[in-house]
C-alpha positions as CSV (number, residue, x, y, z in Angstrom):
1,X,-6.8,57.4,40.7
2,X,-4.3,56.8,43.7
3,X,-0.5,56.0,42.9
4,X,-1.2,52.2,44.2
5,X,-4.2,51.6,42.2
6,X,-1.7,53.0,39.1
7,X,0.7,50.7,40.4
8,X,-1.7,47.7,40.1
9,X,-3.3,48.4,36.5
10,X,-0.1,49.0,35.5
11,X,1.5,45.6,37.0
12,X,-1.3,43.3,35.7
13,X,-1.0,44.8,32.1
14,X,2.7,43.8,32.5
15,X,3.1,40.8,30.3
16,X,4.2,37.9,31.5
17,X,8.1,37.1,31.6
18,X,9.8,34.6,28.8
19,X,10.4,32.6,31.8
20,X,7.2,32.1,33.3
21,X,5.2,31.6,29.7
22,X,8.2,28.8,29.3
23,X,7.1,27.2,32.9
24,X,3.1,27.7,32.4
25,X,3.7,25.9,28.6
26,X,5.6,23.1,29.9
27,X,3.4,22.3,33.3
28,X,0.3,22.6,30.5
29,X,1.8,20.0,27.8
30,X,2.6,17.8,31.2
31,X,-0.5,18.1,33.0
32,X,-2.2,16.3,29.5
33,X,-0.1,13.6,30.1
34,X,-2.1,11.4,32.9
35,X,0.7,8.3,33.9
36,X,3.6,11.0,34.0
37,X,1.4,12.8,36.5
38,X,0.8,9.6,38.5
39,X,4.5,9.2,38.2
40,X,5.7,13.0,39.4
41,X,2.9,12.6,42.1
42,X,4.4,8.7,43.2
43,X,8.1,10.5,43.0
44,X,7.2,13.2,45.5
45,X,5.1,10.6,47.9
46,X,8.7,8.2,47.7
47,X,10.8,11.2,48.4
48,X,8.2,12.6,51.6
49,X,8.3,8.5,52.8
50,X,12.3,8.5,52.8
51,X,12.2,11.6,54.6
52,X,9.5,11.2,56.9
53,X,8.5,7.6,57.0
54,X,11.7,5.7,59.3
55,X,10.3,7.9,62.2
56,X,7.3,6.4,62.0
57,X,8.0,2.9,61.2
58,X,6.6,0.6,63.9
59,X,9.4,-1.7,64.3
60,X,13.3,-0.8,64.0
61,X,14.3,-2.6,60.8
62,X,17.3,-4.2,62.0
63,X,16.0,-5.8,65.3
64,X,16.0,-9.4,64.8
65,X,13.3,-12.0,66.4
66,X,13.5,-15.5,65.5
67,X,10.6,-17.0,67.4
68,X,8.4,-14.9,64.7
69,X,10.5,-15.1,61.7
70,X,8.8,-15.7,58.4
71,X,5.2,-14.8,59.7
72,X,2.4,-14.2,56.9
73,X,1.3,-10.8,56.8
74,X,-0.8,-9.3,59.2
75,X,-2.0,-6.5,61.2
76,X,1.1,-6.8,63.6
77,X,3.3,-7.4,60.7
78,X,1.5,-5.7,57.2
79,X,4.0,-7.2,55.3
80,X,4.9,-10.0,57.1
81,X,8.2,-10.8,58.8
82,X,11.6,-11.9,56.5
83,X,13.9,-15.0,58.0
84,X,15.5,-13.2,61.2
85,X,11.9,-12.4,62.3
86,X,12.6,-8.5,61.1
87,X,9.7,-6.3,59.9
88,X,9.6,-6.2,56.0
89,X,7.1,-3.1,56.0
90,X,9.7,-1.3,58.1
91,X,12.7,-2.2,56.7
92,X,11.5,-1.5,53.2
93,X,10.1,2.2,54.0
94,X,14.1,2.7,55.6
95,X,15.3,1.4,52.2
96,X,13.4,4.1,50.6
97,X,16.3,6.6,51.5
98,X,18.8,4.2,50.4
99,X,17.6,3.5,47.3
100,X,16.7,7.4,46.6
101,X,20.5,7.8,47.8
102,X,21.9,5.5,45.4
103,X,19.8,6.5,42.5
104,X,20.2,10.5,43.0
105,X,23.7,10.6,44.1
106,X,25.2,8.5,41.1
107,X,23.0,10.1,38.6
108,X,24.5,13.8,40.2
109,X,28.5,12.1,39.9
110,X,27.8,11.1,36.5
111,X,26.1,14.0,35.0
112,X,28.3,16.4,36.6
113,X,31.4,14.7,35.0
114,X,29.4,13.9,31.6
115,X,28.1,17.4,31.2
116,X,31.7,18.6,31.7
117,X,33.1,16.4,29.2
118,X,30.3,16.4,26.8
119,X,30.3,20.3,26.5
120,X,34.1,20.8,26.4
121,X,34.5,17.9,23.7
122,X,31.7,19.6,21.2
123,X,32.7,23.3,21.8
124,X,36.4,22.6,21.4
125,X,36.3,19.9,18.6
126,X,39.3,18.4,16.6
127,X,41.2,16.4,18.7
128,X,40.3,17.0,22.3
129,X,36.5,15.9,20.8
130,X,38.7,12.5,19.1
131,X,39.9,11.7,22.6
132,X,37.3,12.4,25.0
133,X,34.3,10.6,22.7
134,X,37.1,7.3,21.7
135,X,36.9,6.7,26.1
136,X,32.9,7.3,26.1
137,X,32.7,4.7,23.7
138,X,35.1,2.4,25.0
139,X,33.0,2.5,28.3
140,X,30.0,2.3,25.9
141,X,31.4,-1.0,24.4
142,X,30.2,-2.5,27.9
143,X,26.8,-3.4,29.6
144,X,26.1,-0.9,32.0
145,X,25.5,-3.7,34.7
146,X,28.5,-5.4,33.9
147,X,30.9,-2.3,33.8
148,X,29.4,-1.3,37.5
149,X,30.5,-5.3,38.8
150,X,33.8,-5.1,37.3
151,X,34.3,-1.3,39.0
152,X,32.8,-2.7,42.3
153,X,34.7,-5.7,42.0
154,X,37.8,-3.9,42.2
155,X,37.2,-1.1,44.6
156,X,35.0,-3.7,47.0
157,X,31.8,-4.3,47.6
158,X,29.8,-1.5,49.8
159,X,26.9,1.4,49.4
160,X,29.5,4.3,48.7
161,X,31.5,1.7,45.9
162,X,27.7,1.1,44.4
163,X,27.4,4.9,43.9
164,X,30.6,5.7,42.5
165,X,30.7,2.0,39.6
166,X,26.7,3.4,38.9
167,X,27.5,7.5,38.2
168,X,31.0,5.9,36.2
169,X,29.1,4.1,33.8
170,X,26.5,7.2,33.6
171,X,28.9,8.9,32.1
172,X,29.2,8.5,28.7
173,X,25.6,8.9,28.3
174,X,25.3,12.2,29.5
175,X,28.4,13.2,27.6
176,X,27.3,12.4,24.2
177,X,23.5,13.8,24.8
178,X,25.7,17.4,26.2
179,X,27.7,16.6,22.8
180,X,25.3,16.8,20.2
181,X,23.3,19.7,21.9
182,X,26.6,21.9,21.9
183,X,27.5,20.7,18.3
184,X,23.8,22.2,17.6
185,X,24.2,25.4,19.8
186,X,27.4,26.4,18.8
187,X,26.7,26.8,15.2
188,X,24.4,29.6,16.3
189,X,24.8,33.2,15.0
190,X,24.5,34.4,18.7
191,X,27.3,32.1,19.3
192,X,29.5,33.9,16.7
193,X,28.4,37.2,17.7
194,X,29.6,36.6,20.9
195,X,33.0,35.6,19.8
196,X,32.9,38.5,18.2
197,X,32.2,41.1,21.4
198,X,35.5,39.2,23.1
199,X,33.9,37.0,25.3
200,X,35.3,34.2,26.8
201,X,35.0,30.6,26.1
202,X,34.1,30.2,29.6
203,X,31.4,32.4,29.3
204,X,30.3,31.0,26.6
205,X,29.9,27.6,27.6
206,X,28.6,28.2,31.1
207,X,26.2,31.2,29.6
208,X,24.8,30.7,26.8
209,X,25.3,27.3,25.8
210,X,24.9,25.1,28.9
211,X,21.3,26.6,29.5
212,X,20.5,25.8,26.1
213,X,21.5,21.9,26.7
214,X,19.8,21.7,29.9
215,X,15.9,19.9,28.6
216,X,17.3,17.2,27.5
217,X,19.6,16.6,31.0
218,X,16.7,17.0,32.3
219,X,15.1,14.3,31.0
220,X,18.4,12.0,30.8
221,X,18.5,12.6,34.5
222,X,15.2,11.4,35.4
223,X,15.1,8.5,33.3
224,X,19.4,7.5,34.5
225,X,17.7,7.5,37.7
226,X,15.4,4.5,37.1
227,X,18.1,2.7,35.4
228,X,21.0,3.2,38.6
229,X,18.3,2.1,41.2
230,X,17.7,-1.2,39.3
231,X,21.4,-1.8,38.4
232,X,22.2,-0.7,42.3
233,X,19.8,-3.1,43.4
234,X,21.0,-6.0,41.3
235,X,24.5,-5.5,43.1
236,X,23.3,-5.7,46.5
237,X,21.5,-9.2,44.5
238,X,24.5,-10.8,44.0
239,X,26.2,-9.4,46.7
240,X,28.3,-6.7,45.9
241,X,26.4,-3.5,46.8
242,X,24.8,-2.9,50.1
243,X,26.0,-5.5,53.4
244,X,24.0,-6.7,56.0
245,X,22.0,-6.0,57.5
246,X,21.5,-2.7,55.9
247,X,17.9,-3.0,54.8
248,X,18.5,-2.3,50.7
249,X,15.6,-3.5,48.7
250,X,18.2,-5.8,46.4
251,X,19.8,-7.2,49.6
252,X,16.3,-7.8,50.8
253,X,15.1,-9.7,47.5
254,X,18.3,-11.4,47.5
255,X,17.5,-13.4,51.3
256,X,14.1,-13.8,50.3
257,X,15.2,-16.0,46.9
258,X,15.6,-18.8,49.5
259,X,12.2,-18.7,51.0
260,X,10.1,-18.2,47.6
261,X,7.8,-21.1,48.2
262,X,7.8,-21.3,51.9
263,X,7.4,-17.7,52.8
264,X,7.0,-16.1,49.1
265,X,6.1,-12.5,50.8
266,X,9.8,-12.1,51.8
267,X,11.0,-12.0,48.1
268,X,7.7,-10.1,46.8
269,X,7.5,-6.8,48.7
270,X,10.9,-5.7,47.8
271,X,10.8,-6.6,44.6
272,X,7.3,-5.1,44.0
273,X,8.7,-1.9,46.4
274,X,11.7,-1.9,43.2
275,X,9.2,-2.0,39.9
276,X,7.3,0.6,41.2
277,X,9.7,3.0,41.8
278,X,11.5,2.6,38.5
279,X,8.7,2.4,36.6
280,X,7.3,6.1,38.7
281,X,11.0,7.6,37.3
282,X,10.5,6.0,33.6
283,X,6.8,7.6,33.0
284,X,7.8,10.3,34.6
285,X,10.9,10.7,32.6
286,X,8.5,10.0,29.1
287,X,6.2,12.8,29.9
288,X,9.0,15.1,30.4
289,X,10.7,14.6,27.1
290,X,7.2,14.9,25.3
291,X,6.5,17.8,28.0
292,X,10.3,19.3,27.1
293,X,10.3,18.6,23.5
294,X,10.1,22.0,21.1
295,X,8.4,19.7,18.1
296,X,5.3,18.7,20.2
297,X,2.0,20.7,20.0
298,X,1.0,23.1,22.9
């Protein structure tokens, strides 16, 4: 028998890593769930539209033509013209990457800071756990879409402000999920062992107890996602997130209130562009937990 053909037998009777059993069992439990399939295959088409899709739209979405404005939808216009005569179809597939944006970007500020605070205030306990959870709830004591106006409100109404009031009221979400995990993990005798051997906290944490909080981020993060784009887009609504003419989805449902009887396909895209894109992150996000969740059956 050659060395390679050793080599070979010897490789395929290699079991397979902890890893990759982990992966196959997870993508198998997912795969049985059908509409969080749909929803992981409509989040990847969004994502390849915001990427790809502005270089192909057939009109530039902030070009304005008032002797068509308000036109039905057609084969010119598929989904009809809005009141300065600009092409809905295009102007929602370049609000695709703004809502992605939004909903990514704030989700990333406010995990990042509630993962932080979440692990530090369960590993360390005692007071700097009092403090750090008394603020969470504090922020918890308000709406999310409230707490976001009142932050925008102050700092002034634009994209970037959006971002920043959305991943601020994230926050204490994340940070009492992180919590409870590290309150679980900590208690561990691998924990104590390692204690033991002289390693550090930070080690620790970063280690061997942040990798052991992650499925349930996981899941948070999907589902926070869904929940920023509509709280993002019911700024630009009222006025407070995105500014014309920036082609947001809320911004866009928000000129089309006016026309709901007249011209009704103005209001109806972006808002039906909005429901299916949260609604892609929330089954998504459900087959995930069940996908993610140690008590469920293989």
């Amino acid at each position: 028998m050659s060395e390679q053909t050793m080599k070979n037998a010897e490789t395929s009777s290699r079991p397979p890593s902890p890893t990759a059993q982990r992966w196959k069992s997870f993508y198998k439990k997912l795969r049985k769930n059908k509409a969080a399939m749909v929803g992981g295959i409509l989040i990847i088409f969004f994502i390849l539209v915001a990427v790809i899709g502005p270089s192909f739209t057939p009109y530039e979405p902030n070009v304005q033509n008032h002797v068509n404005k308000l036109a039905s939808p057609s084969s010119e216009h598929w989904f009809g013209t809005d009141h300065h005569g600009r092409d809905i179809f295009s102007r929602i597939i370049h609000g695709m990457s703004i809502t992605l944006y939004v909903g990514f970007f704030s989700v990333l500020i406010g995990a990042t800071i509630g993962v932080f605070l979440g692990i530090i205030s369960g590993y360390y306990g005692r007071m700097v756990d009092t403090v750090i959870m008394r603020v969470m709830d504090i922020l918890l004591a308000f709406p999310g879409i409230l707490l976001a106006l009142a932050i925008v409100s102050v700092l002034g109404g634009s994209l970037n402000n959006v971002i920043i009031a959305v991943g601020i009221f994230s926050i204490p979400v994340f940070a009492r999920i992180v919590r409870g995990s590290t309150l679980a993990v900590r208690k561990l005798e691998y924990i104590d062992a390692m204690r033991a051997l002289g390693a550090s906290d930070a080690r620790i944490i970063f280690k061997h107890i942040l990798p052991n909080v992650t499925s349930p981020l996981i899941v948070q993060g999907t589902l926070s996602i869904a929940t920023s784009i509509l709280t993002a887009s019911g700024l630009s609504f009222l006025g407070m997130g995105a500014q014309p003419p920036t082609p947001e989805w809320g911004a866009m449902l928000s000129g089309g209130r006016n026309y709901m009887w007249d011209a009704p396909h103005v209001a109806f895209f972006p808002g039906i562009a909005i429901v299916i894109v949260v609604l892609a992150f929330n089954i998504f996000g459900d087959g995930l937990r069940d996908a993610l969740d140690p008590k469920m059956k293989n």
